[in-house]
C-alpha positions, 0 to 999 in steps of 0.5 A, spaced: 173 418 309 179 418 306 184 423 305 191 423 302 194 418 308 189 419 313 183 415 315 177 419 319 172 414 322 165 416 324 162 412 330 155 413 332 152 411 338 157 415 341 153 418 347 155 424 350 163 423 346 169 418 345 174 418 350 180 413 352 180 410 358 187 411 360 187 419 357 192 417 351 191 416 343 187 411 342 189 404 341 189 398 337 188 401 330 191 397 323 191 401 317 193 397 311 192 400 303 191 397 297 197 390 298 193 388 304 198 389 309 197 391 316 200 397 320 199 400 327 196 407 325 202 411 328 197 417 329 191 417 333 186 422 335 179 423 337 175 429 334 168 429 336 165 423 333 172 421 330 177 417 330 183 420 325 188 415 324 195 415 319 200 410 319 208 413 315 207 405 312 200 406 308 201 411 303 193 409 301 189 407 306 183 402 304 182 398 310 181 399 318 181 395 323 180 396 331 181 391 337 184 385 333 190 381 334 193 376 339 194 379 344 188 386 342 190 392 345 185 398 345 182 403 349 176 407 346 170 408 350 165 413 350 164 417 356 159 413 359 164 407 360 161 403 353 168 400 349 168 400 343 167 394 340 172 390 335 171 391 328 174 391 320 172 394 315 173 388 310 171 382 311 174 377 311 177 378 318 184 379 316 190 376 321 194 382 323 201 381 324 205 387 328 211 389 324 
């Protein structure tokens, strides 16, 4: 779901809720809008079976993905210690360059 420059993702198979295994916001999210450009989501949290993300760079976000890039790091789990795996939203896979 998205509004304004906010992106909501809805996991199933969550078990008994997400977590972060290090206890900060979750990592390893890109944003990009419309021009296909990839940003690190800037604001992250988790609200039950949701991971809200935004990024100051994406005005529109239409595109997702998580735990990709040269060196990917992420640390979303659910609480019983199964990590997220990595996925986009789109499809090809982009390459994701960090600005």
């Amino acid at each position: 779901k998205v509004k304004g420059n906010v992106v909501r993702l809805t996991f199933a198979h969550t078990g008994s809720g997400l977590i972060t295994k290090d206890g900060l916001a979750p990592a390893g999210f890109f944003i990009a809008g419309r021009d296909g450009v990839w940003y690190p989501a800037t604001s992250s949290s988790i609200a039950g079976k949701e991971v809200v993300l935004s990024s100051s760079n994406v005005a529109v976000p239409e595109k997702v993905c998580y735990g990709y890039g040269d060196i990917p790091k992420f640390n979303l789990y659910n609480k019983e210690g199964l990590t997220a795996s990595p996925f986009c939203t789109n499809t090809p896979v982009p390459v994701i360059y960090k600005k």
